[in-house]
C-alpha positions as CSV (number, residue, x, y, z in Angstrom):
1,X,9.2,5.8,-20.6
2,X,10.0,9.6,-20.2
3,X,7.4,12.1,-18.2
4,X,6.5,13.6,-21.0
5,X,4.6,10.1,-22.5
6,X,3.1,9.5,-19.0
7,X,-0.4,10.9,-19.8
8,X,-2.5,8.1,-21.9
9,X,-6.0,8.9,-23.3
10,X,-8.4,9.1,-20.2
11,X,-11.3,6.6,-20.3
12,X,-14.1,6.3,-17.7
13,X,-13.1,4.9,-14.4
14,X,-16.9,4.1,-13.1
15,X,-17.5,0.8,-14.4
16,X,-20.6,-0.5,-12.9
17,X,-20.0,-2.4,-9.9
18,X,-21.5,-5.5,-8.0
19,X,-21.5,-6.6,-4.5
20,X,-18.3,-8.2,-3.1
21,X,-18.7,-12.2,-1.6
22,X,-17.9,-13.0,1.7
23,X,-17.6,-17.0,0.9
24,X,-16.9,-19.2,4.6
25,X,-13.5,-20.5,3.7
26,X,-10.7,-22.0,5.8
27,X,-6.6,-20.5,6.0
28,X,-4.6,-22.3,3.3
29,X,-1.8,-24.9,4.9
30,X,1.9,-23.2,5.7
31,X,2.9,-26.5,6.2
32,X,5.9,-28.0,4.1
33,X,6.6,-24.8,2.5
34,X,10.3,-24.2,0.9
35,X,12.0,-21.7,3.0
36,X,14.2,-18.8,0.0
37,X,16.7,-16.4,1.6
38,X,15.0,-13.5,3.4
39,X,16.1,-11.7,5.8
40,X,14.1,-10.2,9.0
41,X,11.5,-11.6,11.6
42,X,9.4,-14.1,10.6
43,X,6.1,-13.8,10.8
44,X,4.5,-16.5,9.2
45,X,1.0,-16.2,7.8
46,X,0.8,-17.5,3.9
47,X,0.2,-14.0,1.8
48,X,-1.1,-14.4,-2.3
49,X,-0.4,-10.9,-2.8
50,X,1.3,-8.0,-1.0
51,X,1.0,-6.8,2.5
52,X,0.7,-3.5,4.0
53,X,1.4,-1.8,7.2
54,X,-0.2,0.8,9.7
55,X,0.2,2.6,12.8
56,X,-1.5,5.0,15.2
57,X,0.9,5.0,18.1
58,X,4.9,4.2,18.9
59,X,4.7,0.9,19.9
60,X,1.6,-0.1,17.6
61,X,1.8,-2.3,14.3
62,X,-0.9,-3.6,12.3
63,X,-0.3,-5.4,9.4
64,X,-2.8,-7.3,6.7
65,X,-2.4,-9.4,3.8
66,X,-4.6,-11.2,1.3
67,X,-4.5,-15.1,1.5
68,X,-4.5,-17.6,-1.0
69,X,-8.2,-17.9,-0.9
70,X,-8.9,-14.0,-0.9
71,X,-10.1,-12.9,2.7
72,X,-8.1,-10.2,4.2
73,X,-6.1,-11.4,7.7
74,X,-4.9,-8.6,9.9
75,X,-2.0,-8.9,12.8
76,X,-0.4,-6.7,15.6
77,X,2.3,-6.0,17.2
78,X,1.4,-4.2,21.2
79,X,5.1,-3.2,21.8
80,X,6.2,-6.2,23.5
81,X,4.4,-9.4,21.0
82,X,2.9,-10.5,18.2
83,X,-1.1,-11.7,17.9
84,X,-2.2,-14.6,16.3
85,X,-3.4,-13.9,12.4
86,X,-7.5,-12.7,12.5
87,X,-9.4,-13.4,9.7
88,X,-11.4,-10.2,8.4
89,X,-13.4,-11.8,5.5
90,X,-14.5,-10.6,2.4
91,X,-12.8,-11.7,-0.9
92,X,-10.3,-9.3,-2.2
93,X,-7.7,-9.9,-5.3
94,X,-4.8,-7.2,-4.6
95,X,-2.9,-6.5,-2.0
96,X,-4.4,-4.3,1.2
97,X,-3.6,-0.3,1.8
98,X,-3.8,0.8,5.5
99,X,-3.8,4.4,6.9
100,X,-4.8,5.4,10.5
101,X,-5.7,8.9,11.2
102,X,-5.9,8.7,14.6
103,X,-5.5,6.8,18.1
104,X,-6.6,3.1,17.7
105,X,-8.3,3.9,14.0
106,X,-7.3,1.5,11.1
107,X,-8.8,2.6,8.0
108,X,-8.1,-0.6,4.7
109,X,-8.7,-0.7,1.4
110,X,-8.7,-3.8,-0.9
111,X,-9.9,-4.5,-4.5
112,X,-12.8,-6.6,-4.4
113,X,-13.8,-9.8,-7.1
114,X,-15.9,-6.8,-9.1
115,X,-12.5,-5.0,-9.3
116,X,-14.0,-2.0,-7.4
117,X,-12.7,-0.8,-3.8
118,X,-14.2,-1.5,-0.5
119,X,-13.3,0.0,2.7
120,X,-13.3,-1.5,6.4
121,X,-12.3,0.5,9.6
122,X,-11.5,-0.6,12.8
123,X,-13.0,2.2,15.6
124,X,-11.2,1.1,18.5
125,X,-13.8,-1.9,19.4
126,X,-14.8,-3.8,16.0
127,X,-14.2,-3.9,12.3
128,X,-16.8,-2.2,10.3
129,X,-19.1,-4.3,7.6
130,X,-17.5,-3.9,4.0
131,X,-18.0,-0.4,1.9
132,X,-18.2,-0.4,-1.7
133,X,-16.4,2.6,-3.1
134,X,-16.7,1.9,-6.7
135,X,-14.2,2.6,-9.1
136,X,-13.0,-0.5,-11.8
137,X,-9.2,-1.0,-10.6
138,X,-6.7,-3.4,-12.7
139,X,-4.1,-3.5,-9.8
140,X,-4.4,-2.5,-6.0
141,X,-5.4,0.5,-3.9
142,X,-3.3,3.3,-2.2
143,X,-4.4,5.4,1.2
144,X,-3.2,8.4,2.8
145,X,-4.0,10.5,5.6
146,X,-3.5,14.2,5.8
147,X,-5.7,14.5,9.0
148,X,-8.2,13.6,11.5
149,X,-10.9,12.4,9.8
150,X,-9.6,12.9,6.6
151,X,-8.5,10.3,3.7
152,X,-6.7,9.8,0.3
153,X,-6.9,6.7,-1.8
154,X,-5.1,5.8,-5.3
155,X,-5.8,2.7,-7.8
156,X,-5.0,2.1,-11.0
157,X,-7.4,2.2,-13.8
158,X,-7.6,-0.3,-16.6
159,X,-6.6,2.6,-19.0
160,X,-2.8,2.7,-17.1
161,X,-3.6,6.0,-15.3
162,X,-3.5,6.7,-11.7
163,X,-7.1,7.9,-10.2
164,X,-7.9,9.3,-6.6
165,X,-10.7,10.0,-4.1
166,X,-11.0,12.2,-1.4
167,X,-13.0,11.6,1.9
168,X,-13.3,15.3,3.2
169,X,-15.0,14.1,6.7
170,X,-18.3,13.8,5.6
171,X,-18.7,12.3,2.0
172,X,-16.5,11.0,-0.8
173,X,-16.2,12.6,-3.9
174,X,-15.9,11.0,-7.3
175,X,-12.8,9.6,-8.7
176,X,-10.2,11.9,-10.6
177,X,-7.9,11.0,-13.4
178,X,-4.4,12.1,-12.0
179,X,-3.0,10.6,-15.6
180,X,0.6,8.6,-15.6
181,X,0.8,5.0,-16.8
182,X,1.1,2.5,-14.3
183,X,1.9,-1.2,-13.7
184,X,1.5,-1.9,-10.3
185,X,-0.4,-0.8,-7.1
186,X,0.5,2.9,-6.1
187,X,1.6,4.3,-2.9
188,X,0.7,7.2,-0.9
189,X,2.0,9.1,1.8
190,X,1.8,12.4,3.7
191,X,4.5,14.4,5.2
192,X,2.6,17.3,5.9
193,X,-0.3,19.3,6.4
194,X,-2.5,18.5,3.3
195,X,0.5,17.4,1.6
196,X,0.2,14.1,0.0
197,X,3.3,12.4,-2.0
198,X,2.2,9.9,-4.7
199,X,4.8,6.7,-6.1
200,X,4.0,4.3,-9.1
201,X,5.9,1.6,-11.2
202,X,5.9,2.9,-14.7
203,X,6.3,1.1,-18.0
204,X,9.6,1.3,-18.1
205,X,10.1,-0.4,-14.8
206,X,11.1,2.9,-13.1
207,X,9.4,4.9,-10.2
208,X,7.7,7.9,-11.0
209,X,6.5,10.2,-8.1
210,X,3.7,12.8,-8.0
211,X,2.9,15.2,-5.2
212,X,0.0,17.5,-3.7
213,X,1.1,20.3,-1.9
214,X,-2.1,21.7,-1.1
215,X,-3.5,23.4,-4.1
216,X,-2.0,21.7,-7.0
217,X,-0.8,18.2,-7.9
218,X,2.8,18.0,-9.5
219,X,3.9,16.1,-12.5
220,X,5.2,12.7,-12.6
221,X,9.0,12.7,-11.7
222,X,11.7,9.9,-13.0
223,X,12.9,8.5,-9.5
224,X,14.8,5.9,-11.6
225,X,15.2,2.2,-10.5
226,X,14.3,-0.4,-12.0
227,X,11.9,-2.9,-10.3
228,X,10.0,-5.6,-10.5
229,X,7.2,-4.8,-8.4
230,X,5.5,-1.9,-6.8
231,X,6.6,0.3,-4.0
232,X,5.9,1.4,-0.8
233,X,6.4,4.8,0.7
234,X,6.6,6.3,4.3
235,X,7.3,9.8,6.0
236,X,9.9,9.6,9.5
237,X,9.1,13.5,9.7
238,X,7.7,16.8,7.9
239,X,9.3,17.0,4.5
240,X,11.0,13.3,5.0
241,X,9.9,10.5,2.5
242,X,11.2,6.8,2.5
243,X,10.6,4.8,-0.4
244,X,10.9,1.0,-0.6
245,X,11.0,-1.2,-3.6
246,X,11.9,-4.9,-5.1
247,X,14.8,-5.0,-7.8
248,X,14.9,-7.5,-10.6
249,X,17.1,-9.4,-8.5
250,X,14.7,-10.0,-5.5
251,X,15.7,-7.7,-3.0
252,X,14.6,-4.9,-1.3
253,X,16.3,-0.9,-2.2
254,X,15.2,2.2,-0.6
255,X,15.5,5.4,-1.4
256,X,15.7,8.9,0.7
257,X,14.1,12.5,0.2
258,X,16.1,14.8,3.1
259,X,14.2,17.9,2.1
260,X,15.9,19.0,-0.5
261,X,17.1,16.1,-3.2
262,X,17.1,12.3,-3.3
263,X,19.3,10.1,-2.2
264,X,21.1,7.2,-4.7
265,X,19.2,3.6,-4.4
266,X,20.5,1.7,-1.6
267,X,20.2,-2.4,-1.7
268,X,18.8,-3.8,1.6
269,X,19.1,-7.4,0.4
270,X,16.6,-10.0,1.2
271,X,14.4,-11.9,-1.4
272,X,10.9,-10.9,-1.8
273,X,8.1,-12.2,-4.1
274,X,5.6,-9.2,-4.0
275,X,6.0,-5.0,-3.2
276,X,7.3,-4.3,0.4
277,X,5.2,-2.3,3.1
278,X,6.7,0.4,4.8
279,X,5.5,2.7,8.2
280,X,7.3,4.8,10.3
281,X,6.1,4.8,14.2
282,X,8.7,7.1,15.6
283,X,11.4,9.6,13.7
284,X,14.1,6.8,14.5
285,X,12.7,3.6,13.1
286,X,10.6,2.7,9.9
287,X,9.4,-1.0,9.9
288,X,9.6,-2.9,6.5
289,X,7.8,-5.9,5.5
290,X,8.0,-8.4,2.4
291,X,6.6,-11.6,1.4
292,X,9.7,-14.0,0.6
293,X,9.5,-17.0,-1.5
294,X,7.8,-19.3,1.2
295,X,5.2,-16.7,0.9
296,X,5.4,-16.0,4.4
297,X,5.6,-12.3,5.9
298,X,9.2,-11.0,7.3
299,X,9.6,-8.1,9.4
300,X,12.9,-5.9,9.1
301,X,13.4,-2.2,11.5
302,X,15.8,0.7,10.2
């Protein structure tokens, strides 16, 4: 796939949309599950699709998946130990985004059984009921942050093309066809004052990136690779990116954007069965996470 075939016919992304079920469901079993080779601390938990990561202060991780049975579960890390796995509800069928803008505020987004996105938020004392967003998404969702109060979110249409929508503060607008042709869940990421850096998997099994700095959106970029899910991207510092992705042999790469050009893929090893999650909580460490072939979550710092 070159850049230059990226932008397919553009067909409406409003499909009408129907409420999400919250069905009463128990955790599926862990128990007797084969253990592959993946590096990292374990974390358990038993994830159908990916997982994603967040964090509003140093020594603060949240992470959520989507289980077997399609409620979202969210975990945290305080700086010193892990909590149990809560179950969030609702019935979601792609992996989680996570973006906080701000001291204890979690903001998630998952695809719901309608294929539209739904929000929840956690304010700093209890998770928020379930928002529909609209939209009719064929993969996952994508969220960025470029401010207090401010929010970005990506998902892939059924037409291939990548669409986003803006929460200014006080209202969302509609969706906008950002074109590209994508096979997998996008990610989102900003490194800047309203500077928002956009990844996807394109056809051709590379990543393709596309940025906003602030007036304009770029076009889609060749990053190369070749992978066999999605990616996940992070910032360390201002004009820093970190990108994370699974090869066709299982394990994790990353590449590195120093300001000025790209660094060459680098093979982190492990085994993973869905796209990693990346977040950065301090300019020194960026915490990775995968699901490996038990379908448990594994935890790995750079």
């Amino acid at each position: 796939m070159t850049t230059s075939n990226l932008n397919k016919a553009e067909i409406s992304h409003d499909q009408p949309t129907g409420g999400m079920p919250f069905p009463a469901m128990s955790p599926a079993s862990t128990t007797d599950m084969p253990i592959f080779s993946t590096d990292g601390e374990y974390l358990d938990g038993y994830c159908q699709y990916g997982v994603t990561a967040t964090s509003w202060s140093e020594n603060r991780l949240d992470i959520l998946l989507t289980a077997s049975i399609g409620p979202l579960w969210h975990k945290y890390w305080d700086g010193s130990t892990w909590s149990d796995w809560q179950r969030l509800g609702g019935y979601c069928i792609s992996s989680p985004a996570a973006v906080s803008w701000g001291k204890n505020r979690i903001d998630t987004f998952v695809l719901g059984s309608d294929r539209a996105t739904y929000r929840t938020w956690w304010d700093g004392s209890k998770w928020s009921t379930w928002e529909n967003l609209g939209g009719y998404s064929h993969y996952g969702v994508a969220a960025a942050s470029v401010g207090e109060n401010r929010l970005d979110i990506f998902a892939v249409g059924i037409d291939g093309a990548m669409y986003h929508k803006r929460w200014n503060g006080s209202a969302w607008d509609e969706w906008n066809n950002l074109g590209g042709y994508c096979l997998a869940a996008p990610a989102a990421v900003s490194r800047g004052t309203d500077c928002i850096d956009t990844f996807v998997l394109g056809g051709d099994g590379a990543i393709y990136h596309k940025a906003w700095d602030g007036s304009t959106w770029s076009g889609w970029k060749n990053l190369g690779g070749y992978c066999q899910y999605g990616v996940a991207a992070t910032s360390v510092a201002e004009n820093r990116l970190d990108i994370f992705t699974v090869g066709c042999d299982g394990a994790m790469y990353r590449k590195a954007w120093d300001g000025s050009v790209w660094s060459d893929w680098q093979h982190l090893g492990g085994y993973s069965t869905s796209a990693p999650a990346a977040v950065s909580r301090s300019q020194n460490c960026i915490d990775t996470f995968v699901v490996g072939g038990d379908r448990a979550v594994y935890h790995k710092c750079y």
